[in-house]
PLY file of the C-alpha trace (Angstrom):
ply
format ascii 1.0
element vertex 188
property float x
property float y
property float z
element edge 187
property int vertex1
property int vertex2
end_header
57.49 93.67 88.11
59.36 92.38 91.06
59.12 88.49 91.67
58.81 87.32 94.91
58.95 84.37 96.56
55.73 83.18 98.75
55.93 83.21 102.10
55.64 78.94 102.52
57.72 78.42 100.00
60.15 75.28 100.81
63.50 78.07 100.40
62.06 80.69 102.59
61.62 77.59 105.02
65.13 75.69 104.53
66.94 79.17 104.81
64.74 79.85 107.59
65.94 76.52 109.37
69.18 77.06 108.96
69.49 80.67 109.64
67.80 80.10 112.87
69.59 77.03 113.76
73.53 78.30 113.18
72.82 81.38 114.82
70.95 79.68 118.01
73.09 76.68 118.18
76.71 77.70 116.60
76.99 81.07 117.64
74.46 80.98 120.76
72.37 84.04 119.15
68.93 83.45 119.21
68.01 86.46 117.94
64.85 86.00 116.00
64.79 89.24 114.20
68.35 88.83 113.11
67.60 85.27 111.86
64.62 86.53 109.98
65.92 89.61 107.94
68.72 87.24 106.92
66.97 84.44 105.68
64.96 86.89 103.84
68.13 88.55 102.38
68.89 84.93 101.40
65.74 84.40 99.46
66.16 88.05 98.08
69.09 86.95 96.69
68.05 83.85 95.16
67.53 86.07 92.22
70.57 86.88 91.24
69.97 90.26 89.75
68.87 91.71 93.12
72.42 91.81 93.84
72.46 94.76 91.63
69.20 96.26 91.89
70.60 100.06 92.43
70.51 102.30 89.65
72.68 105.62 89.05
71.06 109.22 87.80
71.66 107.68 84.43
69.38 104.33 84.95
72.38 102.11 84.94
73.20 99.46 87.02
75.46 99.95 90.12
77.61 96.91 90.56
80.57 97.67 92.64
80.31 98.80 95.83
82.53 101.71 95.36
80.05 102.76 92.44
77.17 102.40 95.61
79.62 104.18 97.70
79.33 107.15 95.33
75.61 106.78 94.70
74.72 106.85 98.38
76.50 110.37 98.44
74.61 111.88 95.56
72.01 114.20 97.03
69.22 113.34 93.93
65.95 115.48 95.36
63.94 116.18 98.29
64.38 112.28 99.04
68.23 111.85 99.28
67.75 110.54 102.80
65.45 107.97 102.02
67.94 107.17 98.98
70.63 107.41 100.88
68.99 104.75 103.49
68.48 102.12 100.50
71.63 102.25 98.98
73.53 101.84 102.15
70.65 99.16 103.19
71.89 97.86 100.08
75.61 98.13 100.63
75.31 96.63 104.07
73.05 93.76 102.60
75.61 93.20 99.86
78.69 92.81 101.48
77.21 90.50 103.90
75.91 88.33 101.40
79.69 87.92 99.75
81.51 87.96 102.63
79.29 85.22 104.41
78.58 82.97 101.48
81.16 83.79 99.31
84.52 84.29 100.79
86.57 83.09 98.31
85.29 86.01 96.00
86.86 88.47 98.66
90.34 86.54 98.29
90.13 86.27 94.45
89.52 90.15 94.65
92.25 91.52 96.85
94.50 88.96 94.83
96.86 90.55 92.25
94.37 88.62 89.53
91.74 91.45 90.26
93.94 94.50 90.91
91.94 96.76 88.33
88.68 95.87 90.29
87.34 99.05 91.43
86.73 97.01 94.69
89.86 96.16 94.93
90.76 98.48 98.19
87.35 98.21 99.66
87.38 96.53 102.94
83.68 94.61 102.71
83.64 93.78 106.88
84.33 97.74 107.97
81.67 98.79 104.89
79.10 96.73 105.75
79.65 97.12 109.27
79.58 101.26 108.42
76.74 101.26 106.18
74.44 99.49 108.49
75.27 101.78 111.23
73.86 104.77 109.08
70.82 102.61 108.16
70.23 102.52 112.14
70.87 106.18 112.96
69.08 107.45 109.99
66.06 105.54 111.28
66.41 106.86 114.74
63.15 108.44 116.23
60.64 106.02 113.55
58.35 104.07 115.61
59.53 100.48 114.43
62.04 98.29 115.67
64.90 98.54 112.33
67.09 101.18 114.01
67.62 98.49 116.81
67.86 95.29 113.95
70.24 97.32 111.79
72.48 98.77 114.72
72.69 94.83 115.54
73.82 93.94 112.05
76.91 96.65 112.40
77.85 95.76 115.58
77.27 92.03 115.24
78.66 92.15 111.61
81.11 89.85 111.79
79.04 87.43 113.88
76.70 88.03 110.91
79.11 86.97 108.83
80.43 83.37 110.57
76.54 82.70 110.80
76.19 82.96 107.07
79.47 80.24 106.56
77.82 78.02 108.45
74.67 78.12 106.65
76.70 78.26 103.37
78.45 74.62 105.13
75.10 73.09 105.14
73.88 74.00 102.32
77.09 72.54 100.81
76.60 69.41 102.77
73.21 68.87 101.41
74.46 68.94 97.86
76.93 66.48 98.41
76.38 63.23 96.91
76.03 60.80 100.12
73.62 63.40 101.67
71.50 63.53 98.62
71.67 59.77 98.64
71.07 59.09 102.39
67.99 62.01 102.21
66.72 59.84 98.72
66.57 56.69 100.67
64.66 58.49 103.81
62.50 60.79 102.07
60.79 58.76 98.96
0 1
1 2
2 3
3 4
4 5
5 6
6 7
7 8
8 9
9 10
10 11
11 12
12 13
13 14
14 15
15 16
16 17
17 18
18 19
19 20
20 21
21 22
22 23
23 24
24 25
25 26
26 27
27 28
28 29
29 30
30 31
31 32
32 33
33 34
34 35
35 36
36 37
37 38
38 39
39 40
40 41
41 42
42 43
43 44
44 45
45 46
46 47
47 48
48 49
49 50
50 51
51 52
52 53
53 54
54 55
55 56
56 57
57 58
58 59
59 60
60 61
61 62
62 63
63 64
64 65
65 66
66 67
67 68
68 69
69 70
70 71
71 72
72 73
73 74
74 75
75 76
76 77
77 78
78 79
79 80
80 81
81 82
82 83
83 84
84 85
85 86
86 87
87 88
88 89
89 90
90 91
91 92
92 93
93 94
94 95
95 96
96 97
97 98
98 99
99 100
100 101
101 102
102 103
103 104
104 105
105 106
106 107
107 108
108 109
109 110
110 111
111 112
112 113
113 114
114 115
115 116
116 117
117 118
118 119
119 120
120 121
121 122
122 123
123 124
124 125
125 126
126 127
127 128
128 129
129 130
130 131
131 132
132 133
133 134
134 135
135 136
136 137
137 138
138 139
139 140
140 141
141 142
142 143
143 144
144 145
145 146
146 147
147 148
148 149
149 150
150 151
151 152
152 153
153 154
154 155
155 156
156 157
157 158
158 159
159 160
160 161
161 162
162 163
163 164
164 165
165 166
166 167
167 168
168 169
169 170
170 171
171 172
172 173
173 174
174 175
175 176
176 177
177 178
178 179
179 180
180 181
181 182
182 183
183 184
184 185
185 186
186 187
């Protein structure tokens, strides 16, 4: 069973916040529907095993995204299409997520200290950017608005991206010791 956090929870509201206010204020892209799906992808991701939540043929877990790359690609059943849409939903969501919050993981990997990392060659901003792109055109036709949200995350991915840092900067700030001390004195 799936856990999931309640809608007015104080998370979904602080990444909420400051999802809407980087991306209105920092980047001048007040693009609710943007701001939305990726303070939900933050929340998501609050449980750390959703990061991996795609399983091979086999029932094992897909970490890498060259391991997604492959399982996107295998045509499964009647639904590959639909499969296909969640693992590169998945891929786009993924990369994202590292690239935005944790950069330093993407430097650590191409670094010679990770050479043996099947990721090692994979370039996260073009696969992210690609993957959400065939989200979008898969989706083309359906009567919702997702084709037009996920063709904004791959052509905006990199805006995506510098969003994310600066919500990954607050929420840094806010763990720092004179912020928790200041908010202490304000707050109780």
């Amino acid at each position: 069973m799936e856990e999931t956090i309640p809608q007015h929870h104080p998370l979904r509201q602080l990444f909420g916040t400051l999802t809407e206010r980087n991306f209105t204020e920092a980047l001048g892209w007040p693009d609710f529907n943007v701001t939305e799906y990726l303070s939900n992808l933050l929340v998501e991701f609050v449980h750390v095993d959703r990061l991996h939540c795609i399983q091979n043929q086999q029932g094992e877990t897909v970490e890498t995204v060259v391991e997604l790359l492959f399982e996107s690609e295998v045509q499964e059943d009647m639904n590959s299409s639909e499969r296909e849409r969640e693992v590169h939903r998945h891929i786009g969501d993924f990369t994202l997520f590292i690239a935005g919050l944790f950069p330093e993981y993407l430097s650590y990997l191409k670094s010679g200290g990770m050479i043996y990392h099947k990721d090692h060659l994979v370039d996260y901003m073009k696969t992210g950017k690609r993957s959400y792109s065939i989200v979008a055109a898969s989706q083309q036709g359906e009567s919702n608005e997702q084709p037009a949200l996920f063709q904004k995350l791959s052509s905006n991915f990199e805006l995506c991206v510098t969003g994310l840092g600066f919500v990954r900067e607050d929420l840094n700030r806010m763990g720092h010791p004179p912020y928790q001390e200041s908010s202490n004195l304000l707050l109780h």
